[in-house]
N, C-alpha and C positions, 0 to 999 in steps of 0.2 A: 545683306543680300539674301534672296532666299534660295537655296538649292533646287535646281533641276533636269537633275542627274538622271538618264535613264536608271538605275537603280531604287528609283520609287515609283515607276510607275506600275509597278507588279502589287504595292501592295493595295490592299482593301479589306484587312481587319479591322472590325467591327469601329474601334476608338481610334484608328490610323485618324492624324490631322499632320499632314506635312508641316514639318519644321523649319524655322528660321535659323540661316547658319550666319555665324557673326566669327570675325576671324578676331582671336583675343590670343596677342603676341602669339601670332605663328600657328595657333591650335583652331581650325576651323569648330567650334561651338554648338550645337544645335539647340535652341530653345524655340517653348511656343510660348505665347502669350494672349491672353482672353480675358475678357471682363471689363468691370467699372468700379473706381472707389479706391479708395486706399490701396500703396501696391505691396503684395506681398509674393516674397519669391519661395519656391516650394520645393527644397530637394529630397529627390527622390534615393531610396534603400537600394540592396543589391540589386536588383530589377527591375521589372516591373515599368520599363522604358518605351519608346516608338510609338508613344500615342497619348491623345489627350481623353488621360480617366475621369471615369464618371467622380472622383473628388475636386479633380480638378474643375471638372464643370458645376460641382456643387460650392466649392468655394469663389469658382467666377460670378456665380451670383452677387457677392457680395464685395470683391475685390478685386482689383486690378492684377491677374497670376501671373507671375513669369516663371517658366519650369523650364530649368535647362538641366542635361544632359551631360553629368560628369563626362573627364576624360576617359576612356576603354569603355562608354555606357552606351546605349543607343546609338546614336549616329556621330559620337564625339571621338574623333580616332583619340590614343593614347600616345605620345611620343614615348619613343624608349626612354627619353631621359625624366620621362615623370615619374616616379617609382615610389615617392614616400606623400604623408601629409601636407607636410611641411608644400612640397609642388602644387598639389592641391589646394591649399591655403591662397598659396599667391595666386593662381589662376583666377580661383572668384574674387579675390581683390581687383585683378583684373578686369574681371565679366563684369564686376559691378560700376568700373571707374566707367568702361567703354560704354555700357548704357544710361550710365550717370546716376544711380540709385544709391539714394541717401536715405537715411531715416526712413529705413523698410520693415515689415512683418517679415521676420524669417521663419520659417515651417521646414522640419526636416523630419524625416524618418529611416527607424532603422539604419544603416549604413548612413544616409543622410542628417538624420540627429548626432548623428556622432562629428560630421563635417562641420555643419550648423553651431552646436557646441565648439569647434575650431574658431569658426569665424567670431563667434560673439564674444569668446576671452581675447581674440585677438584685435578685434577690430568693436570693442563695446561702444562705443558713440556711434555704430553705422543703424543697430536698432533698436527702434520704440515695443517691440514686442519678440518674442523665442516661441514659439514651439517646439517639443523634443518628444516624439510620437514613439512609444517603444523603441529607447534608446537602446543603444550599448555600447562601451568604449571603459566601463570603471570598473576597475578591479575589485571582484567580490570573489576572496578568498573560500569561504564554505560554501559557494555553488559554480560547479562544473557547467561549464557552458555545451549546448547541445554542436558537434561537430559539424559545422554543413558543408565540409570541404570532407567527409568521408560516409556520404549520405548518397540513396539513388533521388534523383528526380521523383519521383512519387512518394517518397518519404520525409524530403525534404518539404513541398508543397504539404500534406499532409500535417503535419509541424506546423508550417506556416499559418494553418486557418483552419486549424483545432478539427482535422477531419471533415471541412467543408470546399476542400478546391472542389469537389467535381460541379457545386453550383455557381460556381465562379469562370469558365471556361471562356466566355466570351471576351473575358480579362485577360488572360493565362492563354491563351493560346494562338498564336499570330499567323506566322505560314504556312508549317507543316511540324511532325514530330522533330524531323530531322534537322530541317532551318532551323529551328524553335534551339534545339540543345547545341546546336553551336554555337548561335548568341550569346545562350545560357552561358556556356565555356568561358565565351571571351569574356563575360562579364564579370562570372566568377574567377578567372585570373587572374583580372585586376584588383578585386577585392582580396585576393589573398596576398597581393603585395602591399594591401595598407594592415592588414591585420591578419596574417598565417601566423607568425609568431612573435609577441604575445597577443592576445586576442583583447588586448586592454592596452589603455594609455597610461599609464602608473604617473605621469606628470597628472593627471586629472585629480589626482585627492588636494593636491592645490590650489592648480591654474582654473579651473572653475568656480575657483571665488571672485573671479576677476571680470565675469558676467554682470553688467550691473542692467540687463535687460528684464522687462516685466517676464515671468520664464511660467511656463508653464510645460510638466513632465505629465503626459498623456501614456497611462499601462496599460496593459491590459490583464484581465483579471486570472486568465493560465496564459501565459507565455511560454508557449514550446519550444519556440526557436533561442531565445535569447537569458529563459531564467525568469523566476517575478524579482529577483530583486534589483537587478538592473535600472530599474524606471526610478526605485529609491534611492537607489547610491546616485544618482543623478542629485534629485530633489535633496539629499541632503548636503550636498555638497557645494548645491548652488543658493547663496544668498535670499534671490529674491523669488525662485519657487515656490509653485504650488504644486504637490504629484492629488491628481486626479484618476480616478481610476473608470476605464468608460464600461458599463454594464453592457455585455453582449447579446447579441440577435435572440430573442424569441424564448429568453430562459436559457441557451446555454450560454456557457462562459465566451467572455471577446476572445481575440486572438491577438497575437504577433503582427500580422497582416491584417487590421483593424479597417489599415485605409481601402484594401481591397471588398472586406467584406459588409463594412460600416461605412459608405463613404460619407453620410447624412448625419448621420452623431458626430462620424469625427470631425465633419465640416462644421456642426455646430458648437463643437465642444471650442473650435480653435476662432470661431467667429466672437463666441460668450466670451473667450479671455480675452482676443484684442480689442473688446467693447470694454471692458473691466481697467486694460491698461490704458488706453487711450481718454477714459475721464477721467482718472487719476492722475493722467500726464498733466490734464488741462486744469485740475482744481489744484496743484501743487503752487 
């Protein structure tokens, strides 16, 4: 069903597309979905929520998107009893039984690559193809990960897109300053109860070999939020990777936030490998 909450009818930022709320065991859900073609579901990083991005419209070209809205994300309340991965895990076990999606393109980034990576060692028959967009979640002993749980807002973003948020604003910025950094709050709460401490999955130097999806690790080439070695300790860890590495805007370096700043490459970068796994699927 779809929500029609006096509580949206205030908004009208820029990429606002009201959401579809699907109730998944007890957790009313928010997703949107657009396009034609093969379906592929898209989850999204720490933020970056309440609207459908210009990626997502870039990759509706080509495919069938479903983007749904973690638990404590967007418009997905958080029960208190959800509090680890592991909850996580079975929720989109869930979200996918309830819309019935088998043999899908999963896309995840940032915070969402790291869930993404969850689902596919745990559920590897559900997909024909992975994407993992400037991951994080593997433990890389000789580099310090940058703090974003002791960062201001401007600093943070700044990090994020390599000293280009302020041309990004139409993305980044939804109600007011103030609306804007509670969200922000709630969201980052949540995220600090999947990864405040340790900021890695230490089960990962294993359980990622258990990925038997066509995987593609998409870096970027300075990663200020997350480290560059991140995207590798991925790609090596998983069998059937490829890390790629996406060349950023205009001569400078990509970013962390690739999908915000790149939404055109990185929609073609993930278009070019599920064209790559899907004839291979077919000539095996």
């Amino acid at each position: 069903m779809t929500d029609t909450t006096p509580g949206f009818a205030d908004r009208n930022w820029r990429y606002w597309t009201e959401p579809t709320i699907l109730d998944v065991a007890g957790v009313p859900t928010a997703y949107r979905r657009g396009g034609t073609g093969e379906t592929l579901v898209y989850l999204h990083g720490g933020g970056h929520t309440r609207a459908w991005t210009p990626l997502h419209r870039e990759l509706a070209h080509r495919f069938d998107v479903v983007a749904p809205e973690h638990p404590g994300f967007g418009d997905t309340p958080r029960p208190a009893a959800m509090d680890t991965w592991d909850d996580w895990i079975l929720h989109y076990d869930a979200f996918f039984r309830a819309l019935e999606l088998d043999r899908v393109h999963l896309v995840g980034t940032s915070l969402g690559a790291w869930l993404a990576a969850n689902l596919a060692l745990y559920y590897p028959e559900r997909y024909r193809s992975l994407t993992l967009i400037t991951p994080l979640g593997v433990r890389i002993p000789d580099e310090a990960l940058f703090d974003i749980f002791r960062t201001t807002p401007a600093e943070g973003l700044d990090r994020l897109l390599n000293g280009r948020a302020a041309a990004h604003q139409d993305q980044l910025a939804q109600q007011d300053d103030f609306e804007d950094a509670i969200q922000a709050f709630r969201e980052d709460s949540t995220a600090a109860l999947l990864m405040w401490n340790p900021r890695y999955d230490i089960k990962f130097d294993h359980r990622l070999a258990r990925i038997t999806a066509p995987t593609l690790v998409l870096a970027a080439e300075d990663d200020r939020t997350v480290g560059n070695q991140q995207a590798r300790g991925f790609a090596d860890r998983i069998p059937t990777a490829t890390l790629r590495v996406l060349p950023g805007p205009a001569g400078a370096p990509s970013s962390h936030g690739m999908v915000i700043d790149q939404p055109a490459e990185v929609a073609a970068a993930v278009s070019a490998h599920i064209a790559t796994a899907v004839t291979d699927q077919v000539t095996v």
